[in-house]
N, C-alpha and C positions, 0 to 999 in steps of 0.2 A: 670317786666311788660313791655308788648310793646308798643310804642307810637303810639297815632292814626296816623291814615293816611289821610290827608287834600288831597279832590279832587275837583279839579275847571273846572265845565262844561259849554257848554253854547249851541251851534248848532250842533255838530257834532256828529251824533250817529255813523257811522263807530267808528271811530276814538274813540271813547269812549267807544264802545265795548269789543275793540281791547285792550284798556288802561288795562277794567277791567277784561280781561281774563286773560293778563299777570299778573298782580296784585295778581287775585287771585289765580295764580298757585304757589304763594310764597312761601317758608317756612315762617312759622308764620303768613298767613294770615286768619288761623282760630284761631290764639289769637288776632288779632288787631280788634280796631272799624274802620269801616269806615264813615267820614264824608261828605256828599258831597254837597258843595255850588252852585247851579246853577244856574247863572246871568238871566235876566228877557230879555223882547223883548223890543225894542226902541219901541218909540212912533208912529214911522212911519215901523213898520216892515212890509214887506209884508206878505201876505197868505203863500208863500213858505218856507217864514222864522220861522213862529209862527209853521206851522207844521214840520220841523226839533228840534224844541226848545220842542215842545212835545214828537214829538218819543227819543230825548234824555233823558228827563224826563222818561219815560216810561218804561225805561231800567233797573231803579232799583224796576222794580216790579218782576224781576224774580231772580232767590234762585244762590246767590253766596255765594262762600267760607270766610264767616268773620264773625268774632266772633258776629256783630250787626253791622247793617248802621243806620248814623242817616242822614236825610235829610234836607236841608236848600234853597229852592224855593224861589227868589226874584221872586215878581211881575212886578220891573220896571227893567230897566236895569242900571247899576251900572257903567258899564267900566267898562275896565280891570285893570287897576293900584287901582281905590276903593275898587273894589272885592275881590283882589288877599289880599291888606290891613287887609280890614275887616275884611275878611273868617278868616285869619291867630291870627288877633289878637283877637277876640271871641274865637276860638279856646285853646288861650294860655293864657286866662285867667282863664282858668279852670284846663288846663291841664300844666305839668310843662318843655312838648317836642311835638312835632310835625316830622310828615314825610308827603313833600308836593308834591303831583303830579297836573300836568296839564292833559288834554285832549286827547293830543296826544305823551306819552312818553309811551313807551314797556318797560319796566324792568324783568333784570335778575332773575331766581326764588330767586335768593342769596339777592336781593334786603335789602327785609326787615332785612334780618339777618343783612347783612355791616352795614345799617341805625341804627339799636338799639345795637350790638354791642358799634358802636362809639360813640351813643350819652350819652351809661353806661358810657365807658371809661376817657371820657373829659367832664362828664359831673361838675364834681367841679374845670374845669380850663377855664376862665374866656375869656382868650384871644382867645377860641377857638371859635370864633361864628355862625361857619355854617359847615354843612356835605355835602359833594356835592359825589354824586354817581355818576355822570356824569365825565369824563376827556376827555379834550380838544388833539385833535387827532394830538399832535408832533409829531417830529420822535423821540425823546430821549423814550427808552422804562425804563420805571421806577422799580426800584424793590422792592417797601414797595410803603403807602402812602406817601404822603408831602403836606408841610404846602404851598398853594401862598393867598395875600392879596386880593381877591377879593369875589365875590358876589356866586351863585350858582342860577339855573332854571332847569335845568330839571334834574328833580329826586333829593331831597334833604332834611334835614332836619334840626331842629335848636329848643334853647329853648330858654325858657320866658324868664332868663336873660339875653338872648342878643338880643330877637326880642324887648324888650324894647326901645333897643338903635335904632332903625328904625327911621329917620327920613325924614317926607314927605315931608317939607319945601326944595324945589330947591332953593331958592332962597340963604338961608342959608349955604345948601351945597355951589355952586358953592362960595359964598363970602368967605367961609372957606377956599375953597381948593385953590384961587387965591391971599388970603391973607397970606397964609403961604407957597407959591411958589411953592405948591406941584403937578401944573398943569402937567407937563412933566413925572412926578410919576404914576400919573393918570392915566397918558394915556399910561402907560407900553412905559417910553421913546420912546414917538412919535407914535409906533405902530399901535394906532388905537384910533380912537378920542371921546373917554367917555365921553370928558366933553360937547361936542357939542351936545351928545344925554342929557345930561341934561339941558342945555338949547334949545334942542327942547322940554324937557317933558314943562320945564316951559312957551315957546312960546305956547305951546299946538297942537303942531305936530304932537307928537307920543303922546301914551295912555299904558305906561309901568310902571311898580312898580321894579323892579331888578337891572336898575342903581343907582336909589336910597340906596336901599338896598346895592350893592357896594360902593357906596362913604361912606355912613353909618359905615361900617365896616373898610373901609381904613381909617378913620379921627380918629377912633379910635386903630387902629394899630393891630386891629383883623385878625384874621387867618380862611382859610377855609382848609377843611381839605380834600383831593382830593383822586380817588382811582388809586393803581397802573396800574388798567385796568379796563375799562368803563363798567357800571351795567348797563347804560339807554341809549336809540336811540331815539332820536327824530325822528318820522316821519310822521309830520306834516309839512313840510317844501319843498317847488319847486322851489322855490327862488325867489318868487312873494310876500310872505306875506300869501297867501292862502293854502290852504290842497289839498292833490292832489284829481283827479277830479276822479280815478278807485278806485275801493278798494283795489286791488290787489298790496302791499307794492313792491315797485323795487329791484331788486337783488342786490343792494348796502347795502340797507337798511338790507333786510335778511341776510345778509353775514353778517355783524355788529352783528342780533341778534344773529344767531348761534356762534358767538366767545364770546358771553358775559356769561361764567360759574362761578363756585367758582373758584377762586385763591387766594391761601395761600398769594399772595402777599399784597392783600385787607386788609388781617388783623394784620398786622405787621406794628407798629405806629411811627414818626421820634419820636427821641430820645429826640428833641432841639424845641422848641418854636418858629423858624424863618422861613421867607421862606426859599424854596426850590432852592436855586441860581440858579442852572442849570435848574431847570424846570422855572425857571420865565424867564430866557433866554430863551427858547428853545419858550416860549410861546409867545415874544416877535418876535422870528422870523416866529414863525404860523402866527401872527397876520400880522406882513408884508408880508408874502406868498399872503395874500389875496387883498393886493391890486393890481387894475387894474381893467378893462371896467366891472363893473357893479358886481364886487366881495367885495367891500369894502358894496355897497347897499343891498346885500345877505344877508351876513353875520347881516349886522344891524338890518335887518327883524329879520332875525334870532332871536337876543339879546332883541329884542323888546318883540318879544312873541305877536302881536300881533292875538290874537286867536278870537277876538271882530270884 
């Protein structure tokens, strides 16, 4: 049976269009449900705002490819770290897997196949607690999946027995992770600085749920399970935080989706329980590539997810 498909919406109807054309061109997206949670308007939204949050809305009144949608409408607005929370864990209390999209992620038709494939495959191994469709663009080109210790956003899935282990309390993480001197760990030795974005969540700076969910999963020495060539594009992303201002996706971006097909590589599983040594290196030196004038702040937008 196929895992539903968690979709978190909020203003953006291009981009959500977009989401759900890709989606539903999938294999298997006339056996999955579709769920889709769509955050409410702040208190002070303007008139421009309330009518984008409508035509978003409005969007699942016409006939897509899925087996049934079910709809979930807040009337206030939640944030995005609450939403993203709630949606998931409603969701997984009913059901015993999830496959989670945002707003603005294009997925491969192969999508859902890779997603339920691996969540059959590892679904009675414990240490495995996320599926990430997404791979982080090294130069090492990989040729199977592999296992690295961190979190997963766009395009991903995971089940009840490990989304339990989510823990929201920042406060707790960061004292765990500084109590057991695992801060340099963390932070993919120096790399790129995770732990500062969770004490920004807990200053209340950013408004994200997925560092969480990474340190969640590192404290318990959990594995995500990565593909040997990328299912999902993000292209919600300018390097401002915001979505781009045309509709018309940029030719980086479509080059990205034209290269995201089946490959036999996707479904060929490591042997071993561990990381991935060479890709955790190699992603350590992605993550230093990006530092410098205003590429370490990109990238953070990026990881934030701020779509609110």
């Amino acid at each position: 049976m196929t895992a539903p498909i968690v979709l978190f919406v909020y203003n953006r109807p291009d981009h959500t269009l977009k989401t759900l054309d890709a989606l539903s061109s999938n294999i298997h997206a006339d056996q999955s449900e579709l769920i889709v949670f769509a955050d409410g308007p702040r208190a002070d939204a303007s008139d421009a705002t309330l009518q984008v949050i409508e035509e978003t809305r409005k969007l699942f009144q016409k006939k897509f490819r899925f087996r049934k949608i079910t709809l979930e409408f807040s009337e206030k607005n939640l944030g995005c770290s609450h939403a993203l929370y709630r949606g998931i864990s409603k969701v997984l209390t009913t059901y015993e897997n999830a496959i989670i999209v945002e707003d603005d992620i294009h997925t491969s038709p192969y999508f859902l196949k890779y997603c339920n494939q691996a969540l059959e495959h590892f679904n009675d191994v414990p240490e495995v607690m996320t599926i990430s469709a997404y791979s982080y663009p090294f130069e090492t080109q990989m040729n199977q999946t592999y296992f690295l210790s961190t979190g997963a956003a766009w395009g991903w899935a995971t089940w009840s027995r490990a989304w339990k282990h989510y823990r929201s309390d920042v406060n707790s993480l960061l004292n765990e992770i500084s109590s057991n001197g695992q801060k340099t760990e963390f932070n993919f030795n120096k790399s790129l600085d995770f732990f500062k974005m969770l004490e920004q969540q807990r200053d209340g700076e950013i408004d994200t749920w997925d560092v969480q969910w990474y340190a969640s999963i590192f404290l318990r020495k959990g594995l995500t399970l990565y593909p040997a060539k990328s299912l999902t594009v993000n292209f919600g992303q300018d390097g401002s935080g915001t979505h781009y201002s045309t509709p018309e996706l940029p030719k980086r971006i479509q080059d990205q989706i034209l290269s995201m097909s089946e490959h036999a590589e996707n479904y060929i599983y490591p042997g071993n329980l561990t990381e991935h040594s060479i890709a955790r290196k190699s992603l350590e030196d992605y993550f230093r590539s990006l530092s410098g004038p205003g590429k370490i702040q990109r990238f953070q937008n990026i990881l934030k997810k701020l779509i609110h």
